[in-house]
C-alpha positions in Angstrom: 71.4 124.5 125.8 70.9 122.1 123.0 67.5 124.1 122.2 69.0 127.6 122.0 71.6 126.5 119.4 68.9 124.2 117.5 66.9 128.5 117.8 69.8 130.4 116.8 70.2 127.5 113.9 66.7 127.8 113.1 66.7 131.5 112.7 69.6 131.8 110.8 68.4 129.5 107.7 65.1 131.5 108.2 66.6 134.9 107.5 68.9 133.5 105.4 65.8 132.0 103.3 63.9 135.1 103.7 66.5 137.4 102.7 67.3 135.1 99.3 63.3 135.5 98.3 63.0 139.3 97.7 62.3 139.7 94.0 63.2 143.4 93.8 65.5 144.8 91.4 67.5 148.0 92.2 66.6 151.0 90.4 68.8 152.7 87.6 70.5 155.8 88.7 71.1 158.5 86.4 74.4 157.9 86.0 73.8 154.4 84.9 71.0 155.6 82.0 73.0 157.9 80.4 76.2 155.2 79.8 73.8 153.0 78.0 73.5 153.4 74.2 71.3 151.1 72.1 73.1 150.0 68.8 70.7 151.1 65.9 69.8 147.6 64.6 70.7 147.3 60.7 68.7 144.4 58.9 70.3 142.0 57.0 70.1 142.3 53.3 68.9 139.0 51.9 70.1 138.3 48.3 68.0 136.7 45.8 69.1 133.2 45.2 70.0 132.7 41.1 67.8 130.5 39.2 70.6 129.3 37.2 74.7 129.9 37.6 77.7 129.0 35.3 80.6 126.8 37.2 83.4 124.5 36.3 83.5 120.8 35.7 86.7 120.6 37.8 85.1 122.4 40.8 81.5 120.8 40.5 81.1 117.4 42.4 80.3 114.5 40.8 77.5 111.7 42.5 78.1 108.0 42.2 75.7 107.9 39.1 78.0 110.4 36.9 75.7 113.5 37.3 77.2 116.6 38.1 76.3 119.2 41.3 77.5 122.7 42.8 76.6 123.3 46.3 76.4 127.4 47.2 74.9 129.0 49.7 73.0 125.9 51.1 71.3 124.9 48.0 71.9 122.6 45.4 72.0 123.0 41.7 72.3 120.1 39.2 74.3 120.4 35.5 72.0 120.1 32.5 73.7 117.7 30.3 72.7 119.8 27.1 73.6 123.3 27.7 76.2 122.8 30.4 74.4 125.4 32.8 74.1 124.4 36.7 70.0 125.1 37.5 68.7 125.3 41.1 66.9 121.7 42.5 63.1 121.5 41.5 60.8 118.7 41.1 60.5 119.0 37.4 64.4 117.5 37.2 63.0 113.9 38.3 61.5 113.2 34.6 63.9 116.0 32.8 65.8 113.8 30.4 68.8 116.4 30.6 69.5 116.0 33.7 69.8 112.1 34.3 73.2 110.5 33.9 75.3 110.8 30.8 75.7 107.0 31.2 71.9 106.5 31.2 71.1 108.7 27.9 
């Protein structure tokens, strides 16, 4: 008695194991491909990033040092201390004399 349930237990978890590993998919009806409709994909229009922009004192941010900066659209652009414009980060700002702190000049 003890053997035919420790069987019957035994087959179970088999077919249950073997049933679980088909890797078959179902085929698509008819019905089923005509109700799907792909959405045309539209690409995203990247705009060029300005080389140089025109902002506010009062909005701009200022660093511990007294320089001024403007944060848009993930980049950073530093004030020129003589013409007052806001240019994009480059290396070239490092030696620039009019772009170090008012304080230092």
């Amino acid at each position: 008695m003890k053997n035919m349930k420790f069987l019957f237990a035994a087959c179970i978890i088999v077919l249950f194991a073997w049933g679980c590993s088909k890797r078959t998919t179902p085929e698509k009806s008819d019905a089923t491909a005509k109700s799907e409709v792909k959405k045309p994909v539209v690409p995203k229009i990247k705009t060029p990033t300005p080389k140089v922009i025109v902002v506010s004192d009062s909005i701009a941010r200022k660093t511990f040092d007294g320089r001024y900066y403007y944060d848009l659209g993930g980049k950073r652009y530093w004030r020129n201390n003589t013409d007052g414009k806001y240019y994009l980060y480059n290396k070239g700002m490092l030696t620039n004399e009019a772009f170090k702190s008012p304080a230092k000049n």
